[in-house]
N, C-alpha and C positions, 0 to 999 in steps of 0.2 A: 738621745738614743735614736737611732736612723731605723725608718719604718720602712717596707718593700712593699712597694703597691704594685695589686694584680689587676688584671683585667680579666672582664666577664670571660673574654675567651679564653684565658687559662685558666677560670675555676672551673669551666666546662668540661675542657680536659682532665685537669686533675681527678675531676668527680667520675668519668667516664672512662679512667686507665685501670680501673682493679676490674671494670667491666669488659673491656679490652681484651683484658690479659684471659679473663674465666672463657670467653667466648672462643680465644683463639686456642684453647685447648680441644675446641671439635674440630681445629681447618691444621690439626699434627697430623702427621704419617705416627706417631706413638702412640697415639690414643688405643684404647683397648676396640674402637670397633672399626680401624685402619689398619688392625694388627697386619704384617705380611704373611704373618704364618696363617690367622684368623681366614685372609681372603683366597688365598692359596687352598684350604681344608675345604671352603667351602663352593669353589671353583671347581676343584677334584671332584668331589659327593656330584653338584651339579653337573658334572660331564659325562659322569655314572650314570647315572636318571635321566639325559637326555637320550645316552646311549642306546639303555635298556627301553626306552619308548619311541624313539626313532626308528634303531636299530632292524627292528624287523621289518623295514621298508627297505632297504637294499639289502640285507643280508639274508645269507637262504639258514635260517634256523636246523633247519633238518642235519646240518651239520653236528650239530651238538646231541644224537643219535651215536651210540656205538657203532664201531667198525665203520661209521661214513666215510673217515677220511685216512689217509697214512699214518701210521705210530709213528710219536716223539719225534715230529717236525720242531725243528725252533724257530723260532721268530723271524722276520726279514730283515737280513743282513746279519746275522750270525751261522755258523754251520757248528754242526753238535760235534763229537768225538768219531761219531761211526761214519762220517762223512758226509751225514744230511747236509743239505741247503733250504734257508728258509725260503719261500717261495711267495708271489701276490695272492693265490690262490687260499691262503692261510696267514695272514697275515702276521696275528701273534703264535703260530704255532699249534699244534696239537699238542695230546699228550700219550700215555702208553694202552689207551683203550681206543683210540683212533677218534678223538672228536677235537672240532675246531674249538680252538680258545676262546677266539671271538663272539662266536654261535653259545657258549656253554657262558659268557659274563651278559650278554644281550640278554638269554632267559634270563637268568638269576641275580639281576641286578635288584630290577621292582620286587619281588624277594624277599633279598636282603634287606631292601628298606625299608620294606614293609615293617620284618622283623625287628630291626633295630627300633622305630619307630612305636611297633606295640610292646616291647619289653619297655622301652623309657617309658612311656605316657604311666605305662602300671607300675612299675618299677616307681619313679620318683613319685605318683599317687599316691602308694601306701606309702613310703617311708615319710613324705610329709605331711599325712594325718597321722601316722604314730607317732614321728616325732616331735611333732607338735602336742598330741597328747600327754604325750610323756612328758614334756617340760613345763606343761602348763598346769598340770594336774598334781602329777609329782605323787610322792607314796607311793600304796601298790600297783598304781597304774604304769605309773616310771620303771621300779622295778622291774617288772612284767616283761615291761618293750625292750626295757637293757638287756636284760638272760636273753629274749628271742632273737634277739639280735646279734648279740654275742654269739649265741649259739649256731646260728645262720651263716656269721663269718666264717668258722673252723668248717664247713662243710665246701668240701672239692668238689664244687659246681658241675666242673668241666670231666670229672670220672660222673658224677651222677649223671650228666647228660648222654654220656657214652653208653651207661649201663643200657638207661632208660630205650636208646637207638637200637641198641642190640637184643632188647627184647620186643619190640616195637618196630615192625619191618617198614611198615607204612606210618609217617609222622606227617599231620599236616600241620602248614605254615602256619597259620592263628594257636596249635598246640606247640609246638615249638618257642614261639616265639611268648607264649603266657608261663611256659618249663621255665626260659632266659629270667625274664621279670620275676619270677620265685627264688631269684636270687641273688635280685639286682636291688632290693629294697635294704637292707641292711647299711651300706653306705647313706643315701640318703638320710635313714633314717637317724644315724648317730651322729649326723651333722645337724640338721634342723633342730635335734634335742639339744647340742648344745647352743646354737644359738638362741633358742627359746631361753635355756635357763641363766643365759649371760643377761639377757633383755629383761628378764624376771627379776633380776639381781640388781638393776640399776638403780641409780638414785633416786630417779624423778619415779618409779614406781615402788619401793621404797619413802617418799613421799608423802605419794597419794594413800597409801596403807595409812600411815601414820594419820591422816586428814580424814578417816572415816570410809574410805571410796570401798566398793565393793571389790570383787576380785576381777572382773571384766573390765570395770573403772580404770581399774589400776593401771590393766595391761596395755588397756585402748590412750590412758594419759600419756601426753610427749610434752 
């Protein structure tokens, strides 16, 4: 029977290709944190936010003040239907109350980030301590968080926030933006409860139940 001798340098190799292979899955353009779309969303966002903090260094904000500028400019290098011309002076256009585009997204960018940024932190906060409670505890604590949450989904966020505008003439940004997070916790939360209770259900804790281990035990054994 004929034997096939190696040499140290190809067991070296051999031993060092499944490592090869796992490593060179961070140096793809596929990986999830090369995504195109990923770097592109977050290019955008940061061009926003440079914008909006730069921005009032060359731009005259006061623009973004009613009646400062011409009604329903368009952009540069398009012309509207009534004959406008966009102009340098306005760059992206106005709109039908007379303020510049650019002056009205330079305020309102820091904002908007602000806001997005304090609805998620609350928003995925609660939904991942109740859905975690939920899955881990299970009964009428599970219960509980399922209906509120159920219940939370059927409710037309974006009509309650309109009502709420409309009786509410003055809304500041920190209330606005804690109104958003009172409705953003529901998703999170019936995701996290199900992963909890997939991870609850597994073998190895499962196992550990079987072996004596307490409930913490269980959850913390891999």
């Amino acid at each position: 029977m004929a034997t096939v001798e190696t040499t140290p340098n190809e067991t070296v190799v051999e031993r060092s290709a499944p490592l090869a292979r796992k490593m060179g899955r961070f140096n793809r353009w596929d990986t999830p944190w090369f995504n195109p779309k990923l770097l592109s969303g977050v290019a955008l966002i940061a061009a926003i936010l440079l914008l909006g903090v730069l921005g009032r260094l060359f731009w005259n904000t006061d623009l973004a003040l009613t009646g400062s500028s011409p009604l329903n400019l368009p952009p540069v290098g398009f012309t509207s239907t009534r004959g406008l011309v966009g102009t340098w002076d306005h760059p992206l256009g106005t709109e039908n109350s007379g303020r510049d585009l650019l002056a009205l997204i330079i305020l309102g960018a820091p904002n908007s980030f602000m806001v997005g940024v304090i609805a998620a932190v609350v928003g995925m906060g609660v939904g991942i301590f109740l859905g975690f409670s939920a899955g881990f505890l299970g009964g009428r604590v599970d219960d509980g968080v399922k209906l509120l949450s159920d219940v939370a989904v059927t409710i037309p966020a974006l009509m309650v926030l309109i009502v709420i505008q409309s009786l509410i003439r003055q809304v500041e940004v920190t209330t606005m933006a804690f109104l958003i997070s009172f409705f953003a916790w529901p998703g999170p939360t019936r995701l996290i409860r199900a992963q909890v209770l997939t991870m609850r259900e597994s073998g190895y804790v499962q196992m550990a139940k079987l072996s004596g281990a307490s409930r913490s035990q269980s959850c913390s054994a891999k």
